[in-house]
C-alpha positions as CSV (number, residue, x, y, z in Angstrom):
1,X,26.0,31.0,-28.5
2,X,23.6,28.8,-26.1
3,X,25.1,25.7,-25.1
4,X,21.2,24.6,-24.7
5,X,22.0,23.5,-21.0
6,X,21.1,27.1,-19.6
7,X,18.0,26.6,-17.1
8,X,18.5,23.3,-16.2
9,X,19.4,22.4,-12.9
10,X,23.2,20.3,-12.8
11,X,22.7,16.3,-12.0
12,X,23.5,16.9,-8.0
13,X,20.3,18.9,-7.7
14,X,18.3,16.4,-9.4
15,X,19.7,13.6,-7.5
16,X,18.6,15.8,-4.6
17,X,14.8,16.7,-5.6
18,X,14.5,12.9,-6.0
19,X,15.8,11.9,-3.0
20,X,13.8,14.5,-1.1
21,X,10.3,13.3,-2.9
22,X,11.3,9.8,-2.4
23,X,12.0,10.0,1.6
24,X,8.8,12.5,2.1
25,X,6.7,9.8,0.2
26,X,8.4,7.3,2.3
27,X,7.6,9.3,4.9
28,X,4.0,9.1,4.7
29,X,3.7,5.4,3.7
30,X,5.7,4.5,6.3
31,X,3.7,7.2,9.5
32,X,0.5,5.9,7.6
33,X,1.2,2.4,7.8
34,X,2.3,2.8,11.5
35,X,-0.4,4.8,12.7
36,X,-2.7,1.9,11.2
37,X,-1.3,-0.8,12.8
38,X,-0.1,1.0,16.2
39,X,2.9,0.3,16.1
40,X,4.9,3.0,18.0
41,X,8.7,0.8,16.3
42,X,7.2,1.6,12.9
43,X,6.0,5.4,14.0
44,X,9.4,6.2,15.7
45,X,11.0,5.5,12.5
46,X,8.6,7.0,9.9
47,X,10.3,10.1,12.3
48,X,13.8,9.0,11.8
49,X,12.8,9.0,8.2
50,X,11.1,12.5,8.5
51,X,14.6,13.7,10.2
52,X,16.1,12.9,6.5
53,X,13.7,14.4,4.6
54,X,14.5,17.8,6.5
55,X,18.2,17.4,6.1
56,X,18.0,16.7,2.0
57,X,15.5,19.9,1.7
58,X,17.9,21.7,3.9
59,X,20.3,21.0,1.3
60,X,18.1,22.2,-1.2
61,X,17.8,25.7,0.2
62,X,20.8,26.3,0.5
């Protein structure tokens, strides 16, 4: 008997697709905003926040 919860990823996996769509949009915002307004502070940390993205897709993978 199903217990209807086959196929569905467990709340930690979630919490980690969310987390990586919300620091890649982040991401951009932030690298777009800086670009705009040349400011190399803002740029440098739309990078830091790239950094994070990789890391919580790394996590994803694997």
């Amino acid at each position: 008997m199903a217990n209807g919860h086959q196929g569905h990823m467990p709340s930690s996996g979630r919490a980690l697709v969310i987390s990586a769509w919300l620091t890649g949009v982040y991401f951009v915002i932030e690298l777009g905003i800086g670009l705009w307004t040349g400011s190399i502070a803002v740029i440098s940390d739309a990078f830091h926040t790239f950094s994070a993205h990789i890391y919580v897709y790394t996590l994803l993978c694997f």
